[in-house]
N, C-alpha and C positions, 0 to 999 in steps of 0.2 A: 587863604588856607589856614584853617586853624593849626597852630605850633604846639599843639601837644599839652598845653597848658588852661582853653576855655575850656575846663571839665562840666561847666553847665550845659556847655552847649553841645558838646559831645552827648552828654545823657538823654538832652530834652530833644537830638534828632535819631536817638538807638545809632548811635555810630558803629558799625561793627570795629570791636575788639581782637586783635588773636593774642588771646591770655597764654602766654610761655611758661607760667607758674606750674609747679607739679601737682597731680590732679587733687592729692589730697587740701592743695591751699586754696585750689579753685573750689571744691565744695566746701571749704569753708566759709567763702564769700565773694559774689563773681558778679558782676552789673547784668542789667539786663540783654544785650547784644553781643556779649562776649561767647566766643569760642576756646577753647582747651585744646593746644596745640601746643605740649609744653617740650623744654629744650632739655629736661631729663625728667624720668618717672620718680617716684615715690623712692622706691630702693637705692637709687643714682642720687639723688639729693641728699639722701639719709647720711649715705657715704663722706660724699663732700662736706657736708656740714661735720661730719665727724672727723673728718679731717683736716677742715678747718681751727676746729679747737686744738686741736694736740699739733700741730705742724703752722700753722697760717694759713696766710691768704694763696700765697701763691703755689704753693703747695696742694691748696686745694681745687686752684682755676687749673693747674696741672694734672691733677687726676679727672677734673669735669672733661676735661677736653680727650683725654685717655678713654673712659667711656662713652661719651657721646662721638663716635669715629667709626670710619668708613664705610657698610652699609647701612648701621645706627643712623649715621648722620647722613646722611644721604638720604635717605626714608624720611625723617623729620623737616629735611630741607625741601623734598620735594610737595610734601602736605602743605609746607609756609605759602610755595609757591602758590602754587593752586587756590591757596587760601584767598593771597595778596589778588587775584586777578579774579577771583568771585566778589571780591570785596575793594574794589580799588578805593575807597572811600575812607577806608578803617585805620587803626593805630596797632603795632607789638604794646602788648601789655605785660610787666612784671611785679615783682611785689612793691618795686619803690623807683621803677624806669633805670636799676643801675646794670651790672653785668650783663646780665640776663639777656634785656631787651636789647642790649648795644653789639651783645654778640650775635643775635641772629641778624638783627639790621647788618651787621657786617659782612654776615654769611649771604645772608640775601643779596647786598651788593656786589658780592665778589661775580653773583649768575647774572648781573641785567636787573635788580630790582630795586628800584629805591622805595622803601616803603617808610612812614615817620613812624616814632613813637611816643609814649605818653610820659610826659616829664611829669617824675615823680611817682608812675605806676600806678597799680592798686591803691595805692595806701591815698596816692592824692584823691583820687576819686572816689572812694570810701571817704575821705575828710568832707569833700562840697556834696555828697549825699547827704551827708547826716547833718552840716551845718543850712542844706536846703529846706531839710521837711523841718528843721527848728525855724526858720523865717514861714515857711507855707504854712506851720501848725497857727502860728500868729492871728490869722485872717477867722474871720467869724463863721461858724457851721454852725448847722440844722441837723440834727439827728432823726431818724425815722425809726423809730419801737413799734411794737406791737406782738404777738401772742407768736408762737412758730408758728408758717404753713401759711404766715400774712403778707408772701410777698413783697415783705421789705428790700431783699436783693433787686429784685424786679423795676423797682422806681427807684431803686441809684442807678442801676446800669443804664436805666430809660434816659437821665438827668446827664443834662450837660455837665454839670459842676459836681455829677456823682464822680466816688471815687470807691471803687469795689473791692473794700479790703479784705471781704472773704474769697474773692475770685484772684486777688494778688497772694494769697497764702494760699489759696487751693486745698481752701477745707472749710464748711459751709457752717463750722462754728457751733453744731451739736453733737451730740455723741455718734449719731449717726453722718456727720459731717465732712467724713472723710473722702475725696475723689480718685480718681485713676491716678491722677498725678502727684507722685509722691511730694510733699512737700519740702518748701526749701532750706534751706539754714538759715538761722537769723538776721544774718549779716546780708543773705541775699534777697531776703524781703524786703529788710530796710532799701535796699540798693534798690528793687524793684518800685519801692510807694514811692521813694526820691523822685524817681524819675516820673511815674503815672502822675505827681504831684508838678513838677515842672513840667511838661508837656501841657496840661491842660491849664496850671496857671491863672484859674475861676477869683472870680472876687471874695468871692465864699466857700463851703464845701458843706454836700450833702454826703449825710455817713450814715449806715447802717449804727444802730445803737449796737455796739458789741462788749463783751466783757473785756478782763482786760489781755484776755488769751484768744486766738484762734487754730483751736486745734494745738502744736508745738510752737507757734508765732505768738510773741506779743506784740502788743501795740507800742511804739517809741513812748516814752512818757511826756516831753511834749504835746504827743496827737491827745494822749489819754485825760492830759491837765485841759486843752482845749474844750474836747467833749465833756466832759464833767460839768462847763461852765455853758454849754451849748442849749438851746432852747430845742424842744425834743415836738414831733406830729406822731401820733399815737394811729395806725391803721386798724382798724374796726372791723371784721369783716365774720360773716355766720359763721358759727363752725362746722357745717358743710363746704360751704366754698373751701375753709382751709384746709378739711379733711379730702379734699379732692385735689387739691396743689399737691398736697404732701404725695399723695398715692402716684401723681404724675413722676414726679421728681423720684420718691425714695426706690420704689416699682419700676417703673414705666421707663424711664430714663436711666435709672442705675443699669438695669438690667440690661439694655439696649449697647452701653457703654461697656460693661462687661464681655460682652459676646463679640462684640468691636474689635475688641483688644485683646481677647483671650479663645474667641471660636467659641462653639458650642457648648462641650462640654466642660473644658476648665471656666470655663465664659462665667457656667451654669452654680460650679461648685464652689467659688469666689466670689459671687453673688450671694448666694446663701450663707458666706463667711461673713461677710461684710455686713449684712443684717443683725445674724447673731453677736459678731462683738460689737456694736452699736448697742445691744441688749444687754449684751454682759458689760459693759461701761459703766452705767447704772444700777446694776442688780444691788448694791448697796443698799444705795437710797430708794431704790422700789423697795426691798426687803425680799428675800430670799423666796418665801412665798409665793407672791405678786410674779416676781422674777420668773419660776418654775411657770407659773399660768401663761404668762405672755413668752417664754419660750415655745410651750405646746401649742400654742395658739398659733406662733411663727411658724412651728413646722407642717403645718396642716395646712394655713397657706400657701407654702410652700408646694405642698404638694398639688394643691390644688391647681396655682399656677404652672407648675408642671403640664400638668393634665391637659386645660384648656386654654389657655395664655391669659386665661382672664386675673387682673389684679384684687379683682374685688374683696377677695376673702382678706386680706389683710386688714381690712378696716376692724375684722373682730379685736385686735390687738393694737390696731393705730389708736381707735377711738379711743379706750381707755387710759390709753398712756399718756394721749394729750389731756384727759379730763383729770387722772388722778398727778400725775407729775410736771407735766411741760409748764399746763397753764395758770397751775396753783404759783409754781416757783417766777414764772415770767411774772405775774400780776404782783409777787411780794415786791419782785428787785423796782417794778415798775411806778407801787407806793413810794419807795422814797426819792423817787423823781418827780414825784404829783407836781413841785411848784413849778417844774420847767417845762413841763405839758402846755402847749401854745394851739395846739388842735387837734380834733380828734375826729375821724370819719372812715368812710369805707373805702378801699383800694381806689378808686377814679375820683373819691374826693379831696384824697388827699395829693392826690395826682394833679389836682387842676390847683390847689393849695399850694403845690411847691411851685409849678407854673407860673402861677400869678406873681 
C-alpha cells in the first residue's frame, strides 16, 4: 500500500482523491481524480483564517470546529463516508496533508473507517507534477503542423506516443475553439498533462504544433523550450477535404453537442453564440468590413440550417475566412519553421510517416 508519499504513482494510476480543501482552492488547482468534499466552505475558511490572524491558532481550530458541528458535520461526514466506500483505493487530500486531512481521518475513524491520507497534500502533489512534465519535457518530440481543418488532433490522438494538449485544456486552440467544457485553471492543466505525461511514459512525444496559448491555458515553458527545438511533419491535404473536417466539427458536431447539453431550443440559441463570438474574436484582424460580410453571411446560414438541417451554406463564409485569414497567417508562423520541416504529405501520409 502506497503511504501517502509515491505522488507519481498515485497520478500515473488516477488514484481517487477526496480533496477537503474549500471549493474556491480546489478550482484553483485540483489533480486529475480528485473530488471536492471539503471540511468547510469558502465563507467558513474565510472566517477562520481571519481569525487566525488577529487571535491564533487555537483560536481558530476552535471556531472551525464551532461551525462545522452537528447537522453541518454530520452531512460532511456522511458524503466522506460514502466517498471512502465508492473509492476504497483513494487518499484525504488537503492543501499541505496538515489539520484538515488529519481531522476528517479522525472523524472518519471515530465511525469504522480508516481511510490514509496524502503526506504533504496538494501542495506535494502539485510539487512532483510539475517537477514530472520538467523530466518528461526532456525526451525528444515530433510536432505535426499544418493549415486548420488538417486534422492534426486527429493523428496525435490516433498515436500512441500522442499526447492531446488541446483535448487536456478543452479548447481546440482557434478562435472558434472553445468546447462545452469549460476550461480549466492553470494549475489544473498542468496537473492534468503531468499525469497524461506519466501514464503513457513514450520514449518520445508527438504534439500538435500549438502557440504558446490554448484558449486561457498555456503551455509549461519547458514543453514550449522542447517544441521549439522539435523537428515538425507538415499535413498537406486539398482544401476541400479541409473545408469538410471543419464543416463536420464546427457544424455538425458543435451543434449535436449543443442540443446534448442544452435541449433544443437553448441547445439552438448557444450554438449560434458560439459561432458568432468565434467571429467576433477576430473581427479586428479581418477588419470591420470583412467582419460585417462574414457575420451576414453566418446568419443566413444560420437560418438556412434552421430550415433544413443541412450545413452546407456555411461554406459561403468558411471558405473565405480560411483563404483570406486562417491560411495566410498559419503559412507565415509556418516560414519561420521552414528548417525544422522533416516531411510533408497528406493526412495518411503522414500517418504511415509517424508509424514508421
Amino acid at each position: 500500500m502506497n503511504d501517502g508519499t509515491d505522488y507519481r504513482a498515485i497520478l500515473t494510476a488516477d488514484t481517487p482523491l477526496i480533496d477537503v480543501r474549500a471549493p474556491v482552492e480546489f478550482a484553483q488547482g485540483a489533480m486529475p481524480a480528485a473530488i471536492n468534499l471539503p471540511l468547510m466552505n469558502d465563507d467558513e475558511r474565510a472566517a477562520v483564517g481571519t481569525c487566525y490572524k488577529r487571535q491564533g491558532s487555537d483560536a481558530a481550530l476552535a471556531l472551525g470546529h464551532r461551525l462545522v458541528n452537528g447537522d453541518t458535520r454530520a452531512q460532511r461526514l456522511e458524503a466522506w463516508k460514502v466517498a471512502c466506500l465508492m473509492h476504497p483505493q483513494g487518499y484525504i487530500s488537503c492543501a499541505r496533508g496538515g489539520q484538515r486531512s488529519h481531522i476528517v481521518q479522525a472523524w472518519l475513524k471515530e465511525t469504522g473507517v480508516d481511510y490514509p491520507l496524502i503526506r504533504g497534500g496538494y501542495k506535494a502533489l502539485r510539487q512532483a507534477a510539475m517537477q514530472a512534465t520538467v523530466e518528461q519535457a526532456q525526451k525528444p518530440a515530433v510536432l505535426i503542423g499544418g493549415c486548420t481543418g488538417s486534422g492534426k488532433t486527429l493523428l496525435v490522438k490516433a498515436h500512441p506516443e500522442g499526447v492531446d494538449l488541446e483535448g487536456l485544456a478543452h479548447h481546440r486552440g482557434s478562435s472558434f475553439g472553445r468546447t462545452l467544457t469549460p476550461q480549466l485553471s492553470q494549475a489544473s492543466f498542468e496537473n492534468h498533462l503531468a499525469a497524461d505525461l506519466l501514464k503513457k511514459n513514450a520514449s518520445r512525444w508527438v504534439l500538435e504544433d500549438e502557440g504558446r496559448m490554448i484558449g486561457s491555458n498555456h503551455l509549461p515553458a519547458c514543453l514550449r523550450e522542447r517544441m521549439a527545438q522539435s523537428p515538425m511533419v507538415v499535413v498537406e491535404d486539398p482544401f476541400e477535404v479541409r473545408l469538410e473536417r471543419l464543416r463536420e466539427e464546427y457544424f455538425e458536431q458543435m451543434w449535436q453537442a449543443f442540443r446534448s447539453a442544452r435541449g433544443e431550443e437553448a441547445g439552438w440559441r448557444e450554438y449560434g453564440e458560439y459561432l458568432h463570438h468565434g467571429l467576433f474574436a477576430i473581427r479586428r484582424r479581418l477588419g470591420l468590413q470583412r467582419f460585417a460580410q462574414f457575420t451576414a453571411l453566418l446568419d443566413s446560414a444560420l437560418i438556412e440550417q434552421r430550415r433544413t438541417g443541412g450545413t452546407e451554406a456555411h461554406y459561403a463564409w468558411l471558405a473565405p475566412l480560411l483563404n483570406d485569414y486562417y491560411d495566410p497567417m498559419y503559412r507565415y508562423q509556418l516560414e519561420k519553421k521552414a528548417d525544422s520541416i522533416v516531411y510533408r504529405g497528406a493526412f495518411n501520409d503522414v500517418a504511415a510517416w509517424l508509424a514508421a
